[in-house]
C-alpha positions in Angstrom: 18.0 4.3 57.8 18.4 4.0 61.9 22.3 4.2 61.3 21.8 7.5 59.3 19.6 9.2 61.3 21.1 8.5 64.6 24.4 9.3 63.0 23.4 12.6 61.9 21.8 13.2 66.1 18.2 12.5 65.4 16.2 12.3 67.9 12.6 13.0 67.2 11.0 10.5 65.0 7.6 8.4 64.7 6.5 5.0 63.2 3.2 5.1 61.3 2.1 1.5 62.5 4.0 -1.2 64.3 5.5 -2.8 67.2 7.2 -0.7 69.4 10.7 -2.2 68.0 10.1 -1.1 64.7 11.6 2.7 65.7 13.7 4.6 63.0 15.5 6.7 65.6 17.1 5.0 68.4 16.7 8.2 70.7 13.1 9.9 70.5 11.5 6.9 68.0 8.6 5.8 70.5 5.9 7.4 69.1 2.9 6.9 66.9 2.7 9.5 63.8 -0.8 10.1 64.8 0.2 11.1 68.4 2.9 13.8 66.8 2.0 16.1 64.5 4.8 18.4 64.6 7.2 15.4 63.9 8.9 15.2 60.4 10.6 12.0 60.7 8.2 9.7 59.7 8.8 5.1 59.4 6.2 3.1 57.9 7.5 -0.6 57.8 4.3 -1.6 55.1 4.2 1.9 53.4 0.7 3.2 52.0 -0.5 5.8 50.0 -2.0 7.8 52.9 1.5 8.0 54.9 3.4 9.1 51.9 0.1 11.8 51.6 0.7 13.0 55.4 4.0 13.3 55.0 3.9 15.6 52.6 1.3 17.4 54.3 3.9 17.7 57.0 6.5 18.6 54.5 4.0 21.7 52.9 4.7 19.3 49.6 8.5 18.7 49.8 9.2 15.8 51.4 11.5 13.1 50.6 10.6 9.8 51.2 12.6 6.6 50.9 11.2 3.1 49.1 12.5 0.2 48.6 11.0 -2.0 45.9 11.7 -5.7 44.4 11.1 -7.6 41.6 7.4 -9.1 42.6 7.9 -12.7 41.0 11.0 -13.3 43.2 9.2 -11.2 46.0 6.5 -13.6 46.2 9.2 -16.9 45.9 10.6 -15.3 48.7 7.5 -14.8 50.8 6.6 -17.8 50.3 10.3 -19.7 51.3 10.5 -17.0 54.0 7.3 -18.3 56.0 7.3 -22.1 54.9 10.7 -22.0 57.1 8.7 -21.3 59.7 9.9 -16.9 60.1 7.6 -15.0 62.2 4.8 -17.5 62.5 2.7 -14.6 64.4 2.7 -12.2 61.2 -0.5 -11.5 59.4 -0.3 -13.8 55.8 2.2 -16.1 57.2 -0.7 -19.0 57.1 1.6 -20.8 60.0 1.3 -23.5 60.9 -0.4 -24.8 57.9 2.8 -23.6 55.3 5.1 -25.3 56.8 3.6 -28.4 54.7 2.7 -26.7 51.6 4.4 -27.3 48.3 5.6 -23.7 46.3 2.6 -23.8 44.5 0.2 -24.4 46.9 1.8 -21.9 49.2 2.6 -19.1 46.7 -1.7 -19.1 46.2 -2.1 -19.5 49.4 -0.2 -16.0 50.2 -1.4 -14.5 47.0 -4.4 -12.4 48.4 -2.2 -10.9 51.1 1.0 -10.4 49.0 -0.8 -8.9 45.9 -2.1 -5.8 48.1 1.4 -5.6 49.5 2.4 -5.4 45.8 -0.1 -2.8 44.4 0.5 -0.7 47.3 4.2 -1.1 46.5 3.7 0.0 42.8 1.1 2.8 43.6 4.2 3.7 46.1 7.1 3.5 43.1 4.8 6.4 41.1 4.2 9.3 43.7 6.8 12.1 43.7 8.9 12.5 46.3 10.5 9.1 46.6 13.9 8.0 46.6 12.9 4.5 45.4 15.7 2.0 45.4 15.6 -1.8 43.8 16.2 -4.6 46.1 18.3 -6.3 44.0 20.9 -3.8 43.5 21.1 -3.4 47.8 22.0 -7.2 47.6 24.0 -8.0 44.5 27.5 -7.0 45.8 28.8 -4.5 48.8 30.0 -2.5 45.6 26.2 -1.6 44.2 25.7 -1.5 47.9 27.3 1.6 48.6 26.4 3.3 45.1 22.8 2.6 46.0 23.2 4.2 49.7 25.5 7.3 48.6 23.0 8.3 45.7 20.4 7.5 48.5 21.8 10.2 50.9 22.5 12.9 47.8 19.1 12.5 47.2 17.4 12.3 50.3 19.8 14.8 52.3 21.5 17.1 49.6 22.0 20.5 50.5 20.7 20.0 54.1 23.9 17.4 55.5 27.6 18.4 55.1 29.8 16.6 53.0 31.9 15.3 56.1 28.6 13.9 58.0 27.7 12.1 54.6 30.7 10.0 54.5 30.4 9.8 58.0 26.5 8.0 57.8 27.8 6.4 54.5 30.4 4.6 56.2 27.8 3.5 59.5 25.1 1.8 57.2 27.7 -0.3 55.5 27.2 -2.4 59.0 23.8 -2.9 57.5 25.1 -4.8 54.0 24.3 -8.7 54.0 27.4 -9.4 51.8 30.0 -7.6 54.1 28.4 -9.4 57.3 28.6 -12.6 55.3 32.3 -12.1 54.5 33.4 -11.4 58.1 30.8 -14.1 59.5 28.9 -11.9 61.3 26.4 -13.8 59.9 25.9 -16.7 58.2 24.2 -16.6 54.7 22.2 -19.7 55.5 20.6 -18.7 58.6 19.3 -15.1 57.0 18.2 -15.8 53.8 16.3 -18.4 52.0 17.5 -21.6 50.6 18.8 -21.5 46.8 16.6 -24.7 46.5 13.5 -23.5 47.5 13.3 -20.3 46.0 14.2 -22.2 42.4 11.5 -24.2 42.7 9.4 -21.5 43.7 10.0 -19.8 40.8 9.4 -22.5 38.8 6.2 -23.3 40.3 5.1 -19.7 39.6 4.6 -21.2 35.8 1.8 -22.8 37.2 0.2 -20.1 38.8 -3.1 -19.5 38.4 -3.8 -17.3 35.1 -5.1 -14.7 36.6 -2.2 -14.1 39.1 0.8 -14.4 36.7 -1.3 -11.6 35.0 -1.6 -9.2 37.9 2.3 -10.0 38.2 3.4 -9.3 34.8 1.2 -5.7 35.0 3.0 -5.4 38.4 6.2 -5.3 36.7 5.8 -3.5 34.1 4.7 -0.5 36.5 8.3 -1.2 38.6 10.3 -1.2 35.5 11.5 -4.9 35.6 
């Protein structure tokens, strides 16, 4: 969303919580939401009920909010891979250094308690009106679904206040942003950004062993996301 806004000359935005990196403007991003109240551009990086709630307080009850959501079996695989890599060993949940040695199913309960309000917020999230949300999974199957997922994105999010010329042109700037195109001109390399096809299938089949309880609470979780 950086590429859009900047492409479209914003430059008055704030972040909700977060380091001071995690800006969704390049120009005018370095400010906390609480600081600005005039400001409509608002970035939450672990979106909450409360922020979507301000915003539209901001927005006198029509804003348009953007959220991404993912299948929370392979959300949790993932979390668990991501971390027991050793990725940001600082963040809050990442148990480091201790995950590094843990086995999927050790590690996947280990994160449980942190992920699962991640999750519930996520599927509280899904249900409010107002957001665009957009699946994971079709963002990353092919630079194809890519760009139907971003262009119904923008109709959504920016219809009737952007031009159809400055659409194509933010369409075409966040295409920089799509893991399969950087993969295919080795920008980057699929191994060094993602997690290992090996650990997140036995991750998943770990998850068979979850405890009761959780694989619960992650079958209700999908059924509210509509997997």
């Amino acid at each position: 969303m950086r590429r859009a806004f900047d492409g479209l000359g914003a430059n008055y935005s704030c972040r909700v919580r977060g380091m001071r990196d995690s800006i969704i403007t390049t120009e005018g991003g370095d400010h906390y939401c609480s600081d600005v109240p005039d400001c409509h551009i608002m970035w939450d990086n672990s979106a909450r009920e409360e922020s979507v709630e301000e915003a539209m307080t901001r927005g006198n009850g029509s804003a348009r909010g953007v959220h991404i959501v993912r299948n929370p079996w392979d959300m949790l695989a993932s979390d668990y891979c991501y971390h027991h890599r050793g990725e940001e060993p600082a963040s809050k949940g990442s148990h480091y250094p201790e995950i590094l040695s843990m086995g999927p199913l050790e590690g996947m309960m280990t994160i449980w308690p942190d992920m699962s309000i991640i999750m519930d917020r996520m599927a509280t999230i899904f249900a409010l009106s107002g957001m665009n949300n957009v699946r994971y999974e079709k963002l990353t199957e092919s630079s194809a679904s890519f760009d139907q997922q971003v262009n119904g994105l923008f109709r959504n999010l920016f219809g009737g206040l952007i031009s159809r010329k400055e659409h194509e042109k933010i369409a075409e700037a966040v295409t920089a942003e799509d893991l399969n195109r950087q993969i295919a001109q080795g920008t980057i390399t699929e191994a060094g950004h993602t997690n290992s096809d090996e650990c997140m299938e036995a991750a998943l089949r770990a998850q068979q062993s979850l405890d009761p309880s959780v694989k619960a609470h992650l079958r209700n979780l999908q059924v509210r996301l509509g997997y």
